[in-house]
C-alpha positions in Angstrom: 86.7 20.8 -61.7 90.4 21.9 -62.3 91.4 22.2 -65.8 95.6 20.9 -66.3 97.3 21.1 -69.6 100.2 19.5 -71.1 99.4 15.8 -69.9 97.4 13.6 -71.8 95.2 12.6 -68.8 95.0 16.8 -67.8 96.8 15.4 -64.4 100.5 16.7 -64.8 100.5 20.0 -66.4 103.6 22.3 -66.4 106.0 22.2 -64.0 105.0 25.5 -62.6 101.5 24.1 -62.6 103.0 21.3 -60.3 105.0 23.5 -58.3 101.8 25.7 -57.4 99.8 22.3 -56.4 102.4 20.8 -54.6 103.1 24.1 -52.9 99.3 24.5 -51.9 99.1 20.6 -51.1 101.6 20.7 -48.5 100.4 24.0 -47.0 97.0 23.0 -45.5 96.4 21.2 -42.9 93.6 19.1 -44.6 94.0 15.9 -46.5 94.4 16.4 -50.0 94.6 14.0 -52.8 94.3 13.6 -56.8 93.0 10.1 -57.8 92.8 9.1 -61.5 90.3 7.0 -63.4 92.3 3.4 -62.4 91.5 4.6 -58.7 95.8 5.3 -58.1 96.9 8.1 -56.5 98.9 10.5 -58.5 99.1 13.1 -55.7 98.7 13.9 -52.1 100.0 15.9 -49.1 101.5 15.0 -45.9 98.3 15.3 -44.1 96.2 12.7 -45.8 99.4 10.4 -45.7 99.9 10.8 -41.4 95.6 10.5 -41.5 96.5 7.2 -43.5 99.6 6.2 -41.6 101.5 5.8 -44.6 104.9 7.3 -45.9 103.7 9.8 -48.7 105.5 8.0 -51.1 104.3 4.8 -50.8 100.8 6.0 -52.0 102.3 7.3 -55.2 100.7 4.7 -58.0 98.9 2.8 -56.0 95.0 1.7 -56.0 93.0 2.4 -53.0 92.2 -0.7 -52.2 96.0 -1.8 -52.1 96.3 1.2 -50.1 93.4 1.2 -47.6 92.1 -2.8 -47.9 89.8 -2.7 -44.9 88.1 0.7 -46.1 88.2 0.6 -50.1 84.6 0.1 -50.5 84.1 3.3 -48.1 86.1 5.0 -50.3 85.9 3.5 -53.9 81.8 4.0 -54.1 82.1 7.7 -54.1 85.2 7.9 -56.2 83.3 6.1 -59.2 80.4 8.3 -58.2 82.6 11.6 -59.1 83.9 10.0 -62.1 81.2 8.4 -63.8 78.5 11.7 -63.3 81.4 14.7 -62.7 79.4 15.9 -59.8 81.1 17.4 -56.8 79.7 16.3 -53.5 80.2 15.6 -49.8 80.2 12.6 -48.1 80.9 11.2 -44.3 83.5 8.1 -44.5 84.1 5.9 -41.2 86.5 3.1 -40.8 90.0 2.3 -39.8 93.5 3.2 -40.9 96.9 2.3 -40.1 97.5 5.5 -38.4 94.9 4.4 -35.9 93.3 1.2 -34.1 89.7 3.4 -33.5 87.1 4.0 -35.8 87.1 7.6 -36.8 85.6 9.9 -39.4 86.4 12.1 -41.7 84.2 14.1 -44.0 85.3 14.1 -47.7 84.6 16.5 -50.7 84.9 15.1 -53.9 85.2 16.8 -56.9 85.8 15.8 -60.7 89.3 16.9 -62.4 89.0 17.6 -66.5 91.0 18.4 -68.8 91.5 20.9 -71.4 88.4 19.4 -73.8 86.4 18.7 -70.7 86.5 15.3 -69.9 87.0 14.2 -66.6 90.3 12.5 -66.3 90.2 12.4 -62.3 88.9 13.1 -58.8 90.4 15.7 -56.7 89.6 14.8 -52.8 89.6 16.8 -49.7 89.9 15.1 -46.5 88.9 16.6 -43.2 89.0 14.5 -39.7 85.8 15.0 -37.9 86.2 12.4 -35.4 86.0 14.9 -32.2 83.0 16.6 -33.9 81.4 13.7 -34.1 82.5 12.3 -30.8 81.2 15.4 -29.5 77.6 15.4 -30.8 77.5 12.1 -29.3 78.2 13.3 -26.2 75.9 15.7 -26.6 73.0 14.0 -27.8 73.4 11.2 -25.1 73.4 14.9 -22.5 70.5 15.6 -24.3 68.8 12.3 -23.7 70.3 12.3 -20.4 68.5 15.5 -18.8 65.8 14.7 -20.6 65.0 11.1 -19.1 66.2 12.3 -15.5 63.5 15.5 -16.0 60.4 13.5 -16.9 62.1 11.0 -13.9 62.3 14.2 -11.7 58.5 15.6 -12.6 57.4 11.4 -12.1 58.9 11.2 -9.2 57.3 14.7 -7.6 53.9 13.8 -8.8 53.7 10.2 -7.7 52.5 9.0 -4.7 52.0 5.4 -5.7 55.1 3.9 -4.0 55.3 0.8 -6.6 55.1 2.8 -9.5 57.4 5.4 -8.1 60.1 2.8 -7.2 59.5 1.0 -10.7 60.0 4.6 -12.6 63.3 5.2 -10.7 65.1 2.0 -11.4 63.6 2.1 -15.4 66.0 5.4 -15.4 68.7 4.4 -13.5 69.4 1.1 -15.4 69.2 3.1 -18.4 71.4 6.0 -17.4 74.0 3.7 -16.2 73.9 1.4 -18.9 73.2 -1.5 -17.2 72.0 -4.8 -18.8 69.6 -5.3 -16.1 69.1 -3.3 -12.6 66.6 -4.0 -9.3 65.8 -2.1 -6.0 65.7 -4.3 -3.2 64.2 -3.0 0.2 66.0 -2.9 3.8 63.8 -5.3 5.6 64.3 -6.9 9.0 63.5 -10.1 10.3 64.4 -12.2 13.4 67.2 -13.8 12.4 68.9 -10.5 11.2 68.9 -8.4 7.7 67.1 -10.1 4.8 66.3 -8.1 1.6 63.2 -8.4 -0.7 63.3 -7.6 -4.2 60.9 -5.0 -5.7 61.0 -3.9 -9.1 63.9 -5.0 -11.7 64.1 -3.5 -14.8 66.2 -4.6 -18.2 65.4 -7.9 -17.6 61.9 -10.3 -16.7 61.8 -11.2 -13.2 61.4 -14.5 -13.7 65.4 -14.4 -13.8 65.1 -13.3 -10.0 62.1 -15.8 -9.1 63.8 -19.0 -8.6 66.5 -17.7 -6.1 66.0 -16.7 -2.3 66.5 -13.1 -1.4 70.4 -12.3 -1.0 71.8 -12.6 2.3 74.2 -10.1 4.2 77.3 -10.9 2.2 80.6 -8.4 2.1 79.6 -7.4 -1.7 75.9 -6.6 -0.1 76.5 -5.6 3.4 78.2 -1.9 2.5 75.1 -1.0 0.4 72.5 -1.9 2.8 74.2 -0.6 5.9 74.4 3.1 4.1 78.3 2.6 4.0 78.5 4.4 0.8 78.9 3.3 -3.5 80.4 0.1 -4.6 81.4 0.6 -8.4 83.4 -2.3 -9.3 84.8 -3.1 -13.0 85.3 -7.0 -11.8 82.8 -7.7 -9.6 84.3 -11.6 -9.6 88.1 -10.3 -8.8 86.6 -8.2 -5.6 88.3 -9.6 -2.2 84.9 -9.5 -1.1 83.2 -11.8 -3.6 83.0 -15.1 -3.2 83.8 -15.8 0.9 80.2 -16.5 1.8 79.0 -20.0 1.4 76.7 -21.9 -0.1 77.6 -20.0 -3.6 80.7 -18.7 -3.1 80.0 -16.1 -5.6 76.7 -16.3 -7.9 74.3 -19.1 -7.8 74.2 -21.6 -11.1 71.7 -19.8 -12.9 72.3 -16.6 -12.2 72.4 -13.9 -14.8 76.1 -13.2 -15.5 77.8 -9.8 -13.5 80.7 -8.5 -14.2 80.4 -4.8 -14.0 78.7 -3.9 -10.6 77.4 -0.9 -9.3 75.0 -0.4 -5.9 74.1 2.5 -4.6 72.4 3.3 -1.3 68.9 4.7 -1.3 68.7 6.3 2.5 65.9 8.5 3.5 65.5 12.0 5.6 65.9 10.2 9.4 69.0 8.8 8.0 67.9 5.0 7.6 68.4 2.6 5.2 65.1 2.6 2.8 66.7 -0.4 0.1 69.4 -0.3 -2.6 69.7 0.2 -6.1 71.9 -2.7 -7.9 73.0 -2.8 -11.6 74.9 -5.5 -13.6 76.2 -6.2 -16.9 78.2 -8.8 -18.4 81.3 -6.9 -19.7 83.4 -5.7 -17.5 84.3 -1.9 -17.0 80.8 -0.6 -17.9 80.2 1.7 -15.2 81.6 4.8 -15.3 82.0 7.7 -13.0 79.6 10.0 -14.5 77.1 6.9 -14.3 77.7 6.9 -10.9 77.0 10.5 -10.5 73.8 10.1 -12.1 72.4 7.2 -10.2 73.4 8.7 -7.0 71.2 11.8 -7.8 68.5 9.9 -8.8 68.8 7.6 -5.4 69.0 11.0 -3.9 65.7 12.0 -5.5 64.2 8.6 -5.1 64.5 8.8 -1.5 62.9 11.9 -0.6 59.8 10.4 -3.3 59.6 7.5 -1.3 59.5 9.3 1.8 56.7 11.5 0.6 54.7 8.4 -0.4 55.6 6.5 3.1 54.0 9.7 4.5 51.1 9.7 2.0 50.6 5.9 2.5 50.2 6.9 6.4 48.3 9.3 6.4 46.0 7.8 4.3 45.2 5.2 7.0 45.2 7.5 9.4 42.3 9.3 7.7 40.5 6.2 6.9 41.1 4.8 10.5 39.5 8.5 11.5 36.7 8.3 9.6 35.7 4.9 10.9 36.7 6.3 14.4 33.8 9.1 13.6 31.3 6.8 12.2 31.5 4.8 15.1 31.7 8.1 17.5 28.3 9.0 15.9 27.2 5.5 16.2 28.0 5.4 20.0 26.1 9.2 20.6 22.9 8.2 18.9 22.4 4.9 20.3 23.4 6.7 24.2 21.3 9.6 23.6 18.3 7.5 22.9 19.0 5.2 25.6 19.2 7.7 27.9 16.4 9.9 27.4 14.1 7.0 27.5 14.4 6.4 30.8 14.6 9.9 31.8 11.5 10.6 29.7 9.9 7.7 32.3 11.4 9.6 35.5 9.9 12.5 34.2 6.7 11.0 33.6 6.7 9.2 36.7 7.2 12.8 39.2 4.2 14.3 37.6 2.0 10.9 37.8 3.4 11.0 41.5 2.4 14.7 42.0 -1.0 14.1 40.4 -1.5 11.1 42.8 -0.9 13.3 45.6 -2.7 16.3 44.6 -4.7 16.9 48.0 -1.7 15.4 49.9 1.2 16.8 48.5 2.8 19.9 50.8 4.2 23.0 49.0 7.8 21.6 49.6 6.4 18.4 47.8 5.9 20.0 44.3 8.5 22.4 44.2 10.6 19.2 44.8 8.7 17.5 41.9 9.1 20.5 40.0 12.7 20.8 40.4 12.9 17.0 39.9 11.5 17.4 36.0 13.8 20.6 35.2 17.1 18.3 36.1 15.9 16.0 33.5 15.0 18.7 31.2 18.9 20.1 31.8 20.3 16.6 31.4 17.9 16.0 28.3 19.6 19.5 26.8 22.7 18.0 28.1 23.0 14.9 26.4 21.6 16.9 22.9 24.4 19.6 23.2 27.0 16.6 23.6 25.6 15.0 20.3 26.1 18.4 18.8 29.8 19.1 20.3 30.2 15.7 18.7 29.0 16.1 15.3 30.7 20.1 15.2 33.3 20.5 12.4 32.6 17.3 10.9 30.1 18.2 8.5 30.7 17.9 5.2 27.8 20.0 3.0 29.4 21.9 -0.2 30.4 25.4 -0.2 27.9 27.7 -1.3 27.7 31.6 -1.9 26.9 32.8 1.5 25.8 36.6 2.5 26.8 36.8 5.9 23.9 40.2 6.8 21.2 37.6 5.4 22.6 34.9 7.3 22.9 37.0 10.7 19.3 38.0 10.3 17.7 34.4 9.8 20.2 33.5 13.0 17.8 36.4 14.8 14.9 34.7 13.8 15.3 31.4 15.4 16.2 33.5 18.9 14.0 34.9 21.4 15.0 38.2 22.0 14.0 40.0 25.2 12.0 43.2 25.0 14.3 46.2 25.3 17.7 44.1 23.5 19.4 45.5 20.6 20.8 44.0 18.0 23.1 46.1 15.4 24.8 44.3 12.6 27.7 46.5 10.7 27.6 47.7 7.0 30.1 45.9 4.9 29.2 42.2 5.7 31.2 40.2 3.1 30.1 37.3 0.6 31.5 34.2 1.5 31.8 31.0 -0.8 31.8 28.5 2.4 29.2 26.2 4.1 26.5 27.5 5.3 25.0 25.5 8.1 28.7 25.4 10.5 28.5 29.4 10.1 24.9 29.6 11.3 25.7 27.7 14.6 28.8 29.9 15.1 26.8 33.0 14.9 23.6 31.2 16.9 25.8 30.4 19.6 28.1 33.5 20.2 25.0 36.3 19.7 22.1 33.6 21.8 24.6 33.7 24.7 25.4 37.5 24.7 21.6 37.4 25.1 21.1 35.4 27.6 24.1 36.2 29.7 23.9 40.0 29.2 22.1 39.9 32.9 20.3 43.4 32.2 17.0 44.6 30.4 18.8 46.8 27.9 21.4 44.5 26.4 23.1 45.4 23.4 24.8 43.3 20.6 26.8 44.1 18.2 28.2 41.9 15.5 30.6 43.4 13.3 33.3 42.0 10.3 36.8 42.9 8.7 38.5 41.3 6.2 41.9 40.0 6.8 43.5 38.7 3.3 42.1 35.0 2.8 40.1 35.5 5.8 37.4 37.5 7.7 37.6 38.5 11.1 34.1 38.4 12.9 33.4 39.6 16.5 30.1 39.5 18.9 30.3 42.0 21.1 28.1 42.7 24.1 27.3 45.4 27.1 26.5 42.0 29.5 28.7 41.9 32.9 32.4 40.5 31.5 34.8 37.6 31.8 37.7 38.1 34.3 41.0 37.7 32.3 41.5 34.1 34.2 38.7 32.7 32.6 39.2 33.7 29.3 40.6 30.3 28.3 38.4 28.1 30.8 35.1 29.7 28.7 35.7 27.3 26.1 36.2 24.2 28.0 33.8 21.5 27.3 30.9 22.1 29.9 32.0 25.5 31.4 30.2 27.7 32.5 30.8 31.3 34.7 27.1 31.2 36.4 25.1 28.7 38.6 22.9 26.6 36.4 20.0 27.2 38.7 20.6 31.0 38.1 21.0 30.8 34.0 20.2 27.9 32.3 23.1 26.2 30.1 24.7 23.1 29.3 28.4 24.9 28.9 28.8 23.6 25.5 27.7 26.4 23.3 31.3 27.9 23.3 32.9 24.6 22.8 30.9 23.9 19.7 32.3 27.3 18.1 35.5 26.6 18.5 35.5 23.2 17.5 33.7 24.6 14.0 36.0 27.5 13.6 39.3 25.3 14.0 37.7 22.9 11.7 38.1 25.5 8.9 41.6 26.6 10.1 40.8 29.6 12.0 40.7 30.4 15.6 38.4 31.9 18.5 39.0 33.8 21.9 37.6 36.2 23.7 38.4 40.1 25.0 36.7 41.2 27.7 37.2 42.6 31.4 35.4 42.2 34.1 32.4 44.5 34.3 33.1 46.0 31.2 30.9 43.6 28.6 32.6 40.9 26.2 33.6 40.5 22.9 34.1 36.9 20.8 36.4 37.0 17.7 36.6 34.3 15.0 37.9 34.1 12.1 36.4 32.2 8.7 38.0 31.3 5.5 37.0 33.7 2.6 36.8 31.4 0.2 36.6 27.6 0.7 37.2 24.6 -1.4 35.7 20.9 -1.7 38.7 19.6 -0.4 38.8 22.4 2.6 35.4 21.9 3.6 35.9 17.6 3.5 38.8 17.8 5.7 37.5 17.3 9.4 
């Protein structure tokens, strides 16, 4: 503390002790002030007395309660403090002056004044206005809270597919970034007498405050929300030309939760319609600002592209479980047909060779070969009807990836084929590993190399099945030295009961090909053929290198 002689209180001192103060007093720009033991002021500068709004002068002598009524026990604690344990210390003092009519702060050091023996006679203050500061890390911490709510809303709102619980999480932040009492999202709904609006979440506020009134109608306050005119922010919603003009009401039904300050923004999707609106009301008037405006608008923004995404999700989700039913009942339908229509060809079948035994000493040359010809149509619609239940059931297997080696898997292919005397068959080094399912691959390969065998049309046909890898996929081809496709056909080979030769010359359903490239497309890949006429043929596919759960369960 500062030591001042020549007074008996150590306050005064000489008069070029005083001289110095007042000098150093009226040169800073902070409030300065010397209080003695009765609490008067004995001196001060010019910029505690503006901070005080009161001449410089009239403090002289007085008490700081006579001075400062309203904000004496803010002050007159820590004075005793400094006097009664002659510790210096800082303290942060709020309250009201003269010089304004808004709370402000100021941060005060307060230090004890002795005199010569060491007693303290006084406390000397210094008086620093930190109203701005504190204004300002206000602001900030509100920004703070701000970016923080609308980035957990933002990662909510990404991650959510559940529409109610997206819609609820949106208007919990927007009634709290607005500073609403109470805020609701009502959805754009249509009925046959024209617009009607259904409420679905609220927030701030239970909904039973909602429950006993009908939905709002197509009033002038409503009608530019939920046509996608644009914001209405209104300081008075009850002094709006609009409100009020529509009857029964005229204005807010009895009962209603009091609005003064109104705000309702648009919530409009990616085609440009109407989804709903967000509403927010508060009893005071004047409560929403710009910048609240700016936020909820990004946030409806935001909201609408979620709600889109779930829309979409919501669809397709019934699309997939309406598909699914669709292939249970497709599998249904091809069991119960195959088996009732092999029974009776089974009979016909049965019955020609009775028929032909019967006849045995009768029957002409002509007679059997008919008979003959008779049971291998029903063997070729027998293989018919199998290859359609196995065109229906391609792709839409759902086994669980496993480690695949693809040399392994072409030789146990080879093994369920018949092949002619004098083929060759030459599968490539460098076969890959796959992680995929197993059983889809095998009738890929089962088809594409059985038909280069049986279609080859010459004694020494020759295979060859070779692989490269492509990034996330492999690239396989069956190639053969049979007689070619004509480029016009090279699209018509994979029709659905094609095929390029007489069935009496080759037998074949025409379904084989069909079957592979329903499978390969099931796993995202594609199929087609290179070939020229004369010149042999060669069938490409590709197949995922590495295949999930979820890939392999979408069919």
């Amino acid at each position: 503390g500062a030591l001042l002689e020549d007074d008996p209180h150590g306050l005064h001192g000489s008069h070029a002790d005083c001289a110095l103060l007042d000098a150093f007093f009226q040169a800073t720009s902070a409030g300065l002030a010397v209080i003695d033991r009765d609490l008067r002021v004995v001196r001060l500068n010019q910029a505690l007395a503006d901070i005080n709004g009161i001449p410089l002068e009239a403090h002289l002598g007085k008490t700081i309660p006579e001075l400062l009524p309203a904000m004496g026990d803010a002050i007159v604690a820590p004075l005793r403090r400094a006097l009664e344990t002659g510790e210096a210390f800082t303290a942060e003092v709020t309250g009201w002056t003269r010089a304004s009519d808004q709370p402000r702060a100021w941060l005060v050091n307060y230090a004890p004044v002795r005199s010569k023996d060491g007693n303290v006679v006084g406390v000397g203050t210094v008086v620093l206005d930190i109203t701005e500061r504190k204004r300002t890390e206000v602001r900030l911490q509100e920004e703070g809270e701000t970016l923080e709510l609308l980035n957990r809303t933002g990662k909510q709102l990404a991650a959510e597919l559940d529409l109610e619980k997206l819609v609820q999480a949106v208007t919990d932040a927007a009634t709290r970034l607005s500073g609403a009492q109470f805020g609701a999202f009502f959805y754009n709904v249509t009925n046959a007498e024209g617009k009607s609006y259904t409420l679905y979440t609220i927030s701030g506020v239970s909904r039973d405050h909602f429950s006993g009134f009908p939905m709002p109608r197509n009033t002038h306050v409503f009608a530019p929300t939920f046509n996608g005119e644009g914001v209405v922010r209104l300081d008075d919603v009850t002094r709006d030309p609009r409100y009020g003009n529509n009857p029964p009401h005229k204005g807010m039904p009895e009962g209603h939760l009091p609005v003064v300050s109104y705000l309702a923004v648009p919530v409009i999707s990616r085609s440009g319609g109407v989804i709903g609106g967000l509403f927010f009301g508060h009893p005071a008037p004047g409560v929403f600002t710009e910048r609240a405006e700016k936020l909820v608008v990004g946030l409806a923004g935001q909201a609408a592209i979620a709600m889109d995404n779930a829309h979409l999700f919501r669809r397709a989700q019934h699309l997939i479980q309406a598909l699914e039913r669709s292939n249970q009942e497709l599998d249904r339908f091809a069991y119960v047909a195959s088996h009732d229509l092999k029974a009776p060809l089974r009979a016909i079948a049965n019955l020609s060779q009775w028929i032909e035994d019967d006849l045995i000493d009768k029957a002409t040359p002509e007679t059997r070969q008919h008979m003959e010809l008779l049971r291998s149509r029903v063997l070729r619609l027998e293989s018919l009807i199998d290859g359609i239940l196995r065109y229906s059931r391609a792709g839409r297997a759902r086994d669980k990836p496993q480690t695949v080696a693809v040399r392994k898997l072409i030789h146990e292919v080879l093994a369920l084929l018949t092949i002619p005397e004098g083929a060759s068959i030459e599968i490539a080094a460098g076969m890959p590993t796959l992680f995929t399912e197993r059983v889809p691959l095998e009738q890929v390969f089962l088809n594409l190399i059985g038909n280069a065998l049986k279609y080859a049309g010459r004694p020494d046909a020759r295979v060859e099945v070779r692989g490269r890898e492509l990034g996330d996929v492999w690239e396989f081809s069956v190639k053969d030295n049979g007689p070619g496709i004509a480029p016009q056909y090279h699209q018509k080979v994979w029709e659905i009961f094609q095929t390029l030769n007489p069935r009496d010359n080759i037998e074949g359903t025409g379904i084989g090909l069909s079957i592979v490239q329903k499978i390969v497309l099931s796993k995202g890949g594609h199929a087609w053929v290179e070939s020229e006429k004369g010149a042999g043929a060669t069938f490409f596919f590709t197949w995922p290198r590495l295949e999930t759960d979820a890939t392999s369960s979408v069919r």
